[in-house]
C-alpha positions in Angstrom: -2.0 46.0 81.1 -4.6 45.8 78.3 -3.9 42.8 75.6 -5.6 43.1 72.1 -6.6 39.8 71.7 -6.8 38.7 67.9 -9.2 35.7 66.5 -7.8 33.7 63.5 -10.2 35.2 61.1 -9.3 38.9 62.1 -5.8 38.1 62.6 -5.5 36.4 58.3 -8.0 39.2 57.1 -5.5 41.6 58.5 -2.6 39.9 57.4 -4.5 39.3 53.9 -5.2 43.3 53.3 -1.6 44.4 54.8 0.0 41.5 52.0 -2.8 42.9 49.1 -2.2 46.8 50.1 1.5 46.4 50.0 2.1 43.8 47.0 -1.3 45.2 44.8 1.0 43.4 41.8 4.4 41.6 41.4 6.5 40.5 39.1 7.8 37.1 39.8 9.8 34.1 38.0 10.1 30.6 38.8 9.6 27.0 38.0 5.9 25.7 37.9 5.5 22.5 39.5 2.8 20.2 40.6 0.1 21.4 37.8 -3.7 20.7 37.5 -6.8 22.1 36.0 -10.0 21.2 37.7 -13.2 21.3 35.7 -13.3 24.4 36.8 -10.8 25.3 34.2 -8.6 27.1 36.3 -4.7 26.7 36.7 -3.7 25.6 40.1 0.0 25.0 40.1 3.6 25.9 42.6 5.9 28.1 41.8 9.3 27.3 42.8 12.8 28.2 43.0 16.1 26.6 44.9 15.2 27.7 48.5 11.1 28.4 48.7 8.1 27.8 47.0 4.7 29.7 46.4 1.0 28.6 45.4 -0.2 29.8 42.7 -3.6 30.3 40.2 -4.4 31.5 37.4 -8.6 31.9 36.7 -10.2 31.0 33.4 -11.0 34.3 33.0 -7.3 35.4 32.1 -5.9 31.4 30.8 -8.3 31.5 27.9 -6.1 34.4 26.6 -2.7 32.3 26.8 -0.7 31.0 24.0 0.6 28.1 25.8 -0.4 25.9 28.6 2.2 26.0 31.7 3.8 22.3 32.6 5.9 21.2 35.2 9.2 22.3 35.3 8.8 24.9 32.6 10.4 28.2 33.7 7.8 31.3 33.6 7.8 34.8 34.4 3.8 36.2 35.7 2.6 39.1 36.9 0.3 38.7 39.9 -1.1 39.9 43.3 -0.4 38.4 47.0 -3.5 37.7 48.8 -4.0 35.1 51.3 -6.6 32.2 51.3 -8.5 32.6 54.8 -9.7 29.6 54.9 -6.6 27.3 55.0 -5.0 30.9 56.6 -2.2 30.0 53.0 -0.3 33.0 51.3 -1.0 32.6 47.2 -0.2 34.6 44.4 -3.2 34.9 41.9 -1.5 35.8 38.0 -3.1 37.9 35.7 -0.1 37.4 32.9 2.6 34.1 32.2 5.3 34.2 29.4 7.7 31.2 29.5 10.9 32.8 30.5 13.2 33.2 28.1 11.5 32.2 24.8 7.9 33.5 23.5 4.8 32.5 24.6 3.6 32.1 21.0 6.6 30.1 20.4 6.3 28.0 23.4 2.3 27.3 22.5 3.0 26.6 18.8 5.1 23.8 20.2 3.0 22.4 22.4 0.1 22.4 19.6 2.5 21.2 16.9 3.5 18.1 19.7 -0.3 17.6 20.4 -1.7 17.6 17.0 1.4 15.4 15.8 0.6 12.5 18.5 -3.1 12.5 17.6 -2.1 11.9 13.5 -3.5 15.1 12.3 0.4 15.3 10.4 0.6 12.1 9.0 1.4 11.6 5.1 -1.1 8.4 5.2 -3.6 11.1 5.4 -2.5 13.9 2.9 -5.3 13.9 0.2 -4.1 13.8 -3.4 -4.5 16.8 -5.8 -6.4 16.9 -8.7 -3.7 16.5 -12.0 -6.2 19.4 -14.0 -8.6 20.5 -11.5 -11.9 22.6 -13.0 -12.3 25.2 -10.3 -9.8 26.2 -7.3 -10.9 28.2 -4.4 -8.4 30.4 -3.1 -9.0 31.4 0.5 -7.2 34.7 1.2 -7.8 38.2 1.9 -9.2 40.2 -1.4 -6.5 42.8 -1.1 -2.7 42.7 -1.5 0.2 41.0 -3.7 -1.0 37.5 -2.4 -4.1 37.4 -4.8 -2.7 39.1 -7.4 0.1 37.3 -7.2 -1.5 33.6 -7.3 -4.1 35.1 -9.9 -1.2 36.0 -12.1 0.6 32.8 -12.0 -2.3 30.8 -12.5 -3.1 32.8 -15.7 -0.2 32.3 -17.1 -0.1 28.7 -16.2 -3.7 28.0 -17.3 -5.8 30.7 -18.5 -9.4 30.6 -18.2 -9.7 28.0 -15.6 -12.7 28.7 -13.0 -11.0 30.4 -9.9 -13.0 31.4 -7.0 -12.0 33.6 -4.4 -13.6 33.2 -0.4 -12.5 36.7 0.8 -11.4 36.1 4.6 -8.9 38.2 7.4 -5.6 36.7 7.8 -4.2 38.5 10.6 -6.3 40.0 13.9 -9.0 38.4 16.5 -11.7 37.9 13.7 -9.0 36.1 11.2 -9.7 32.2 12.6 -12.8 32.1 12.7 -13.3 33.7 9.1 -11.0 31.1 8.3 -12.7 28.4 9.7 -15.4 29.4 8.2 -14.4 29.4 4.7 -13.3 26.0 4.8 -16.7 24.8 6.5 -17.8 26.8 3.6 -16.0 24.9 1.0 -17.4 21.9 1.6 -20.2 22.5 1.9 -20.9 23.7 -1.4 -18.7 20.9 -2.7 -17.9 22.6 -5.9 -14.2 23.1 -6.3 -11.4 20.6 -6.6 -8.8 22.1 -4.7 -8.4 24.8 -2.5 -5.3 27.4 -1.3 -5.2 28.8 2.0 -2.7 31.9 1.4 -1.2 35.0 3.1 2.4 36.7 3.1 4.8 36.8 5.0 4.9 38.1 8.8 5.8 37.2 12.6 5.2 34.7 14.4 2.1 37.5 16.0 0.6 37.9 12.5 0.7 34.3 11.7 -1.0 33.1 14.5 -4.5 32.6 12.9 -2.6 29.9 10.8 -1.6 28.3 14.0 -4.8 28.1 15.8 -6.1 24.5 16.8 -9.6 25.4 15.6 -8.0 26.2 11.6 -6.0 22.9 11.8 -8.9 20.3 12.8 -10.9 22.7 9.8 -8.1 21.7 7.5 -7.7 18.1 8.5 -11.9 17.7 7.9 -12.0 19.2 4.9 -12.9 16.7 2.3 -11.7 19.2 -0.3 -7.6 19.0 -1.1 -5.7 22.1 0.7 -2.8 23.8 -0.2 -1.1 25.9 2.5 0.6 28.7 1.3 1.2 30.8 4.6 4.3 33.6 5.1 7.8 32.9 3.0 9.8 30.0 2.3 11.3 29.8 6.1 8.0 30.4 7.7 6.0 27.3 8.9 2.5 27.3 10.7 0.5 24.4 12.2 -1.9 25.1 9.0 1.0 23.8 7.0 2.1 20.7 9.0 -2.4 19.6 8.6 -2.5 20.9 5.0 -2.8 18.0 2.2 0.2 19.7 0.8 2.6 22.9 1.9 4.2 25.7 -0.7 6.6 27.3 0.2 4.9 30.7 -1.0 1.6 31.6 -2.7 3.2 31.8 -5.9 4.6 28.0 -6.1 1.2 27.4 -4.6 -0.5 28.4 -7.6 2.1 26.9 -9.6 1.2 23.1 -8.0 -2.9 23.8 -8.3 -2.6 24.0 -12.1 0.0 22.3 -14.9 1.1 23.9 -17.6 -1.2 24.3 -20.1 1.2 24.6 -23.3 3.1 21.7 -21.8 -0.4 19.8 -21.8 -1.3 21.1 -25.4 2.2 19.5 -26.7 1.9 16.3 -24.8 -1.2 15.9 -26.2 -0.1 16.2 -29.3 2.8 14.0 -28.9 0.6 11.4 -27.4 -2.4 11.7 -30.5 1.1 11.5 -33.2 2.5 8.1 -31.0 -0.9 6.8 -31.5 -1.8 7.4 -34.9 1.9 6.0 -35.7 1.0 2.7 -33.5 -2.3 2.4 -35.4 -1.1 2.5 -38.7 2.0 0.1 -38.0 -0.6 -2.1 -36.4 -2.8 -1.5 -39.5 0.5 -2.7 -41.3 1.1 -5.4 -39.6 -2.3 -6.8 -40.0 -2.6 -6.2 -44.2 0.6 -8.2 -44.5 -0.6 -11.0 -42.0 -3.9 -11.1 -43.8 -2.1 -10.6 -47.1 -0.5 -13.8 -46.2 -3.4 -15.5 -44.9 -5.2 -14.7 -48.5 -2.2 -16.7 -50.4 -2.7 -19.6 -48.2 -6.7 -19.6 -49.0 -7.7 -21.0 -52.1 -10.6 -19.8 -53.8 -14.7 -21.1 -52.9 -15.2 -22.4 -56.5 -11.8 -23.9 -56.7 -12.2 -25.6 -53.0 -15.9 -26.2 -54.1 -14.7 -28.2 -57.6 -11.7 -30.2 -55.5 -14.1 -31.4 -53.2 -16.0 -32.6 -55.5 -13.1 -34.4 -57.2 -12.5 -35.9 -54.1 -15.9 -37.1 -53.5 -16.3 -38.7 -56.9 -12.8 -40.2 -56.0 -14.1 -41.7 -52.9 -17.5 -42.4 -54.6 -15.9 -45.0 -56.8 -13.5 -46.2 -54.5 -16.6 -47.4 -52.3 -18.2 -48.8 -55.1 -15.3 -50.7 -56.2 -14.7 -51.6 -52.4 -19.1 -53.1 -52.6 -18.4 -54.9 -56.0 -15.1 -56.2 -55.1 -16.9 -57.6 -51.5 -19.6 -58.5 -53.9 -17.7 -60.5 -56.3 -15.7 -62.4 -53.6 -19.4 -63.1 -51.2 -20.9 -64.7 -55.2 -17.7 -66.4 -55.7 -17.6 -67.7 -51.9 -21.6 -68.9 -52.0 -20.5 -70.2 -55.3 -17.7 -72.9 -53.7 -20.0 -73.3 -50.8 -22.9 -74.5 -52.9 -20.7 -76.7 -55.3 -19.4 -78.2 -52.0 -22.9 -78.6 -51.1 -23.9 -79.8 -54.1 -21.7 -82.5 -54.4 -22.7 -84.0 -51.1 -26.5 -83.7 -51.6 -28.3 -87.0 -52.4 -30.0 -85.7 -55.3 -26.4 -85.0 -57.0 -25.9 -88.8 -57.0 -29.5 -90.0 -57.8 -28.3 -87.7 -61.1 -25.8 -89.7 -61.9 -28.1 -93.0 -62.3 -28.0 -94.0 -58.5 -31.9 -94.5 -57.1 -33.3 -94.3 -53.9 -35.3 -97.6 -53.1 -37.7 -96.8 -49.3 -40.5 -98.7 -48.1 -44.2 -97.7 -48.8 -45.8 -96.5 -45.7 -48.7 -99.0 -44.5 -51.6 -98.0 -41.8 -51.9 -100.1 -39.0 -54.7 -99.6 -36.5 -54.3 -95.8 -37.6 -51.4 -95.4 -37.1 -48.9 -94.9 -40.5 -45.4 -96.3 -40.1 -42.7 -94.4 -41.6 -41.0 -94.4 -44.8 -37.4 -96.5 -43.8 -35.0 -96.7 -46.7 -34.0 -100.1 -47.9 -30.7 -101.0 -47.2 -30.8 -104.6 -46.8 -32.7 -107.5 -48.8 -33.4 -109.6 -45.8 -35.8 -106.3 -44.9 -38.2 -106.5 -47.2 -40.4 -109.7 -47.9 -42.1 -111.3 -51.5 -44.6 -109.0 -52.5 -44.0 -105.9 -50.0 -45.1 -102.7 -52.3 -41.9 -100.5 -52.3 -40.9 -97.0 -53.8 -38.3 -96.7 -55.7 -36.6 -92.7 -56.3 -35.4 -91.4 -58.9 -33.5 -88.2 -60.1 -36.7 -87.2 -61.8 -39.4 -89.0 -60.2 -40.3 -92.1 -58.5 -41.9 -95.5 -58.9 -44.1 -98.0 -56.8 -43.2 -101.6 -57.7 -44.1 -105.0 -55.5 -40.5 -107.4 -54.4 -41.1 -110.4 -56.4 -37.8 -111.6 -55.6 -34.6 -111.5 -53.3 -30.9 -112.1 -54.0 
């Protein structure tokens, strides 16, 4: 009895081209589990349901297409082939095409981006740049054709007319629209010129919008040192675009209608604001005439403050001089008593009066002259001792002839 006798390789390439010839592509549904991208960039992930399980990939080839990025436990619906990896001998199904099953793959990726770009900040008010109260030139960023333009255009006119509008022509819908938008913003800044800008379309689905929901067009939005209005589908519609913008419209329309004020509204403002100044100004004005009306009563005239100033100079003048002559008059009148005083204790007062002065003449004695010594006793002076007598006028030398 003959036996065909298979080796492992033959045996899983036969097994791998009977599983690829009979399964060229399925349709399968499940839950993804255990998900990773290598560097590679290719999806390696398990797909799952209550009884069995599957490996599955997805190359990078076909992921960069997707809208939104599988997770675990997220239910999907792919369309693949069955081959089999020789060289662990494993059955695998390789997807060409994943939707999330039951809701959108646009949906589903607009969520994940909206999550992802929310965590990172890119959303938060903190960041929203101010507009410009009366900006000088707006940049509208929007395709040339259509209502939108003419639209925005029209309202702005009627708003504002004359301002500076420029207009950055760009796709909204299609492959090429992100990266003409992108590029317009880079654009805008840097030329640096305009003071605001709108990013505008109309309305559409979720499909048409999804230039406005593109990761690349929101980090554009969020750099832009230039203040951005989004103004992207209707009223209901919201894109990512909207969530980074520095402010969101509902439509182009009240887009236009935040760039700009009113300019009539300014005009009467203006003139209510020049009328409550000139009426501050002149009550001011007012105020100050009758305070320095009052101030002029109160202040007397140069000449006449000149001429009392004088008065009370010569006022003070002869008060000072009466003060001097009065201090005189008492000093004369005090030097007076103090030499009367002095007067009538001084020895020459009483020689006056017929008294005399009798003192012993001065005699030399081996040189040396003994003083003068008054006489004040007779037993003092002998018989014939020269002696000088003083007078009140004068004086006379005379000899003792005698004593008592």
């Amino acid at each position: 009895m003959n036996r065909e006798v298979y080796s492992v390789s033959e045996l899983t390439t036969d097994i791998k081209n009977l599983l690829e010839e009979n399964f060229p592509f399925v349709w399968i549904s499940g839950e993804v589990s255990n998900f990773y991208t290598p560097i590679s960039g290719h999806f390696y992930f398990t797909l799952k349901d209550e009884k069995t399980q599957i490996s599955a990939v997805m190359f990078r080839g076909q992921n960069r297409n997707l809208k939104f990025k599988p997770e675990d436990g997220m239910q999907i619906t792919g369309l693949g082939r069955i081959t089999v990896y020789e060289p662990r001998g494993n059955y695998q199904i390789i997807f060409e095409y994943l939707e999330p099953k039951g809701i959108g793959a646009i949906q589903v990726g607009f969520e994940q981006l909206k999550a992802r770009l929310s965590q990172e900040g890119l959303f938060d008010p903190q960041r929203k740049k101010p507009l410009p109260f009366l900006p000088r030139k707006i940049s509208v960023i929007t395709s040339p054709t259509g209502a939108v333009i003419r639209d925005i255009l029209t309202v702005i006119d009627r708003r504002f007319p004359n301002i500076h509008i420029e207009i950055i022509p760009v796709k909204v819908q299609g492959n090429a629209a992100e990266k003409e938008i992108v590029s317009a913003i880079e654009l805008l800044n840097r030329r640096k010129d305009a003071d605001v800008a709108i990013l505008a379309r109309g309305g559409g689905s979720l499909e048409d919008l999804q230039a406005f929901n593109s990761e690349k067009v929101a980090r554009a939005i969020f750099a832009s040192a230039i203040p951005i209005i989004s103004a992207v589908g209707h009223e209901t519609d919201f894109t990512i675009a909207d969530f980074t913008a520095d402010l969101r419209a509902p439509t182009p329309s009240a887009a236009a209608e935040m760039a700009v004020p009113l300019k009539y509204e300014l005009e009467r403002e203006c003139t209510r604001l020049s009328s409550t100044l000139k009426n501050c100004f002149y009550r001011y004005m007012a105020d100050r005439r009758k305070r320095l009306k009052a101030f002029s009563a109160k202040l007397l005239h140069p000449q006449k403050n000149i001429e009392q100033l004088r008065l009370k100079n010569d006022a003070l003048s002869q008060r000072l001089i009466r003060v001097f002559v009065t201090g005189i008059r008492r000093k004369r009148e005090e030097i007076s008593w103090r030499s009367a005083r002095l007067q009538s204790l001084s020895p020459v007062a009483i020689l006056a009066r017929g008294y005399s002065i009798v003192r012993t003449v001065p005699e030399c004695k081996n040189g040396i002259s003994a003083p003068a010594l008054a006489v004040k006793d007779a037993d003092a002076v002998s018989l014939g001792q020269q002696l000088e007598i003083m007078l009140a006028k004068g004086s006379l030398l005379c000899r003792a002839e005698g004593k008592k």
